[in-house]
KEBASE-208887 format. One record per residue (C-alpha): x, y, z; residue number from 1. Coordinates in steps of 0.05 Angstrom, whole numbers. Layout:
<<X; Y; Z>; NUM>
...
//
This chain:
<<-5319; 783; -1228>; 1>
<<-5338; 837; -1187>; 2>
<<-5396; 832; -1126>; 3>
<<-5445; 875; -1146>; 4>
<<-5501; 872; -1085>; 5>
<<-5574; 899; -1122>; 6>
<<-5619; 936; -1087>; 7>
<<-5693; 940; -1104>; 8>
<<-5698; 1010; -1099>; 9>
<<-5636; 1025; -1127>; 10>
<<-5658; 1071; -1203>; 11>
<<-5638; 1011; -1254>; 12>
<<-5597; 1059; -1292>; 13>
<<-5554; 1082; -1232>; 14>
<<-5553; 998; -1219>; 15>
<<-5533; 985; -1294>; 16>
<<-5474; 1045; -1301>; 17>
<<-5450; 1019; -1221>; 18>
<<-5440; 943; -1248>; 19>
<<-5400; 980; -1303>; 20>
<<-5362; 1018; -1271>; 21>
<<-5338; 964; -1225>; 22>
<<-5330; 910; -1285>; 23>
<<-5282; 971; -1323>; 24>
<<-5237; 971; -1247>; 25>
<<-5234; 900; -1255>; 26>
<<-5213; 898; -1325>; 27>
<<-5158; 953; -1308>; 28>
<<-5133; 923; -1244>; 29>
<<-5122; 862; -1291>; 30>
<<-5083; 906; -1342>; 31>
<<-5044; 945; -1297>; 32>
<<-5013; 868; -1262>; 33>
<<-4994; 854; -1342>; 34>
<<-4941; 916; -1341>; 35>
<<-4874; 896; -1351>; 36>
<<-4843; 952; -1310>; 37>
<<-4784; 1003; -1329>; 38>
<<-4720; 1000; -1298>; 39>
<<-4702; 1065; -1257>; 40>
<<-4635; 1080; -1216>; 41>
<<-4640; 1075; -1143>; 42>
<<-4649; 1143; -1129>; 43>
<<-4625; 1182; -1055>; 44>
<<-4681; 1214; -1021>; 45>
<<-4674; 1242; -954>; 46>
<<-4719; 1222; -888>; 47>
<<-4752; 1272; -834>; 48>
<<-4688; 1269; -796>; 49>
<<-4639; 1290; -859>; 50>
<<-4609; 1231; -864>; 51>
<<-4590; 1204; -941>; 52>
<<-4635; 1139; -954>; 53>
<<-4643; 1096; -1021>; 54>
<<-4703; 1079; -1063>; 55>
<<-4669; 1009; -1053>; 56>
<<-4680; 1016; -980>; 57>
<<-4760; 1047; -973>; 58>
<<-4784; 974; -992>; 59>
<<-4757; 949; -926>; 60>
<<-4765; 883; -928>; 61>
<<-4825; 878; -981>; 62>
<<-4811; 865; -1062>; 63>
<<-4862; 920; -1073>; 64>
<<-4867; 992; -1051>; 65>
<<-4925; 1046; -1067>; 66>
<<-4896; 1118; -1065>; 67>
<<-4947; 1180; -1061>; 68>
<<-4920; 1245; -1102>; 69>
<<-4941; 1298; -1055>; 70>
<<-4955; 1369; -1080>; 71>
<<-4943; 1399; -1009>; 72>
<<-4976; 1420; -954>; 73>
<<-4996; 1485; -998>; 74>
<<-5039; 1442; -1038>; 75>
<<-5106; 1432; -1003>; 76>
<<-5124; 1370; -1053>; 77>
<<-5064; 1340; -1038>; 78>
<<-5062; 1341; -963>; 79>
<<-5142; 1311; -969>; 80>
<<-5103; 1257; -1004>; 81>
<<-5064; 1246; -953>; 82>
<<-5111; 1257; -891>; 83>
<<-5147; 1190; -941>; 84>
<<-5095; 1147; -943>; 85>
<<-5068; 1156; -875>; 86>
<<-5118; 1115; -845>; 87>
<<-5106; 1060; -891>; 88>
<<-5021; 1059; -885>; 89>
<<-5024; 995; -837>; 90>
<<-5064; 943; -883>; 91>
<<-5021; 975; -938>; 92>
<<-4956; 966; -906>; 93>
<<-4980; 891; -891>; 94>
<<-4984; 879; -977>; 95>
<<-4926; 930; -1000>; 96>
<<-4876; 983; -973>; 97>
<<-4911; 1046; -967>; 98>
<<-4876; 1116; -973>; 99>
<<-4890; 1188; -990>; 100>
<<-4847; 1233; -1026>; 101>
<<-4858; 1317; -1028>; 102>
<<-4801; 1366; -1052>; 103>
<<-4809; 1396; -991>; 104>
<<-4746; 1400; -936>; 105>
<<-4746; 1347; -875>; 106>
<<-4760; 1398; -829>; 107>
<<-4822; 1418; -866>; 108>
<<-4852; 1343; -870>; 109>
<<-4836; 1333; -802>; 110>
<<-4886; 1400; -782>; 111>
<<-4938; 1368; -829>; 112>
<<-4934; 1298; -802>; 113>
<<-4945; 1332; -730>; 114>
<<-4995; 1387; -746>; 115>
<<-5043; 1334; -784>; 116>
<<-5029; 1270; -746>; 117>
<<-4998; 1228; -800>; 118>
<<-4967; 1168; -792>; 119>
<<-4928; 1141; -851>; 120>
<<-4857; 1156; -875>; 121>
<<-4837; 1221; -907>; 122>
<<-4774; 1232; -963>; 123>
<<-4749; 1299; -990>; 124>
<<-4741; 1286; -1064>; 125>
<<-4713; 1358; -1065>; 126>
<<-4638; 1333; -1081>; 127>
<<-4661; 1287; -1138>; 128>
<<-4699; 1279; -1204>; 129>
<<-4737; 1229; -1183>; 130>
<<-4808; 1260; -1196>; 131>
<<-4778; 1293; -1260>; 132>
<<-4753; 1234; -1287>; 133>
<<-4823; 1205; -1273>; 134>
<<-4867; 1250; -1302>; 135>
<<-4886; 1281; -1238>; 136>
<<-4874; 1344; -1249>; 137>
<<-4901; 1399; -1305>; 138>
<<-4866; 1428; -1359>; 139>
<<-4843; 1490; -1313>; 140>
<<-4824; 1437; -1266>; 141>
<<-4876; 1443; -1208>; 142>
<<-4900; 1383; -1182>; 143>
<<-4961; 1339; -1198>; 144>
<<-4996; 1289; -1148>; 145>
<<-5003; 1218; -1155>; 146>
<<-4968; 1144; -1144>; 147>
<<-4931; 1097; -1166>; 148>
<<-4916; 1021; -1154>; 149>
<<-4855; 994; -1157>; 150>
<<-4811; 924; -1158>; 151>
<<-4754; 895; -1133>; 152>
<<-4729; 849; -1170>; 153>
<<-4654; 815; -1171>; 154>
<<-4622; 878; -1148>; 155>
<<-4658; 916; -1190>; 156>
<<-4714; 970; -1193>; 157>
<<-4775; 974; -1233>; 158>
<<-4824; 1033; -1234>; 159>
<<-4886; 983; -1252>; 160>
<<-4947; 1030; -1257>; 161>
<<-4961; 1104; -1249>; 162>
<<-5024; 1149; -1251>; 163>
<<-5043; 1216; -1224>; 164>
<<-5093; 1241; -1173>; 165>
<<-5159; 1296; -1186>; 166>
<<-5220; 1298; -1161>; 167>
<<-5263; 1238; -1176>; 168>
<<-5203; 1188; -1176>; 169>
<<-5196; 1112; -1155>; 170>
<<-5154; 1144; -1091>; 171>
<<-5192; 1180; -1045>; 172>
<<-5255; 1161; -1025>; 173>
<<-5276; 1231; -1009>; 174>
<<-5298; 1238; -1075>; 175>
<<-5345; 1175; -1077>; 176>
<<-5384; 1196; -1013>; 177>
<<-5400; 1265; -1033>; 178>
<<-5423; 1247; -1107>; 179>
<<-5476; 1204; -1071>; 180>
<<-5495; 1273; -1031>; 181>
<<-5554; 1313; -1073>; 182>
<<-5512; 1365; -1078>; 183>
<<-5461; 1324; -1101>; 184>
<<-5388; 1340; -1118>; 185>
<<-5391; 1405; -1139>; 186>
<<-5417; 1435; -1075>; 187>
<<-5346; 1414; -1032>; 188>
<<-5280; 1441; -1036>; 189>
<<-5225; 1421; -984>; 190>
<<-5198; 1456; -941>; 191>
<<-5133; 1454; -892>; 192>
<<-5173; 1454; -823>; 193>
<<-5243; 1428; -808>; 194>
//
């Protein structure tokens, strides 16, 4: 069960839908640790300096690996994603193997890593289906954002849960600051420099 810390001056109603909200994450965390996983091939990506790398190999030495499907650096959501969980990529990389993956060349995530001061591991999925065969991408084939989590597992690989990223999601807390802004979400857009 959630902690759910009550205020006094907190509206009830805001209280009630809060307590909720946090019960429903609970309840879908707890769903989401029930998947049984689908079996994918170990795909070849390659890393920032062009070298060929397997899915296989981006858990290191974890059984579990999160992979971010970034748009590109084009996509001004996308790169507020990413300015999010960059701050976040050590605790992460302490419970799973962490990774993002763009379409974009090795030379390109290599100038984005430097421009915007990002620290976790890039792969080119531009040789590969990988997001296609995923759902990742739309039906003219341009790419969507969002993650995955994965398992290894006896040699094998297991795409365990997926979801996509928009405004208002579970994965960037962005959102969740501004909403309690009077203003509030609407009023914001993001943008490439600050």
């Amino acid at each position: 069960m959630p902690i759910i810390i009550s205020h006094p001056k907190t509206n009830p109603k805001i209280q009630e839908i809060e307590n909720e909200i946090a019960a429903k994450k609970e309840e879908l965390a707890n769903l989401i640790s029930k998947e049984k996983g689908t079996e994918i091939t170990d795909y070849t990506f390659l890393d920032t300096n062009n070298n060929s790398t397997l899915l296989s190999q981006l858990f290191k030495d974890k059984e579990e690996l999160i992979i971010i499907f970034y748009m590109g650096i084009q996509c001004k959501y996308c790169t507020l994603w990413a300015d999010n969980y960059n701050g976040i990529t050590a605790p992460l990389k302490d419970r799973a193997a962490f990774a993002v993956v763009s379409n974009e060349t090795p030379k390109i995530q290599t100038e984005n890593k430097k421009n915007r001061g990002w620290d976790f591991e890039m792969y080119s999925r531009s040789k590969n289906t990988f997001a296609e065969d995923l759902g990742f991408t739309n039906d003219s084939g341009n790419p969507l954002p969002g993650v995955a989590s994965f398992k290894k597992e006896n040699g094998k690989i297991f795409v365990h849960h997926r979801t996509y990223f928009g405004p208002g999601d579970n994965y960037c807390n962005m959102w969740d600051f501004i909403n309690i802004l009077p203003k509030g979400i609407n009023s914001w857009q993001p943008k490439h420099d600050y």
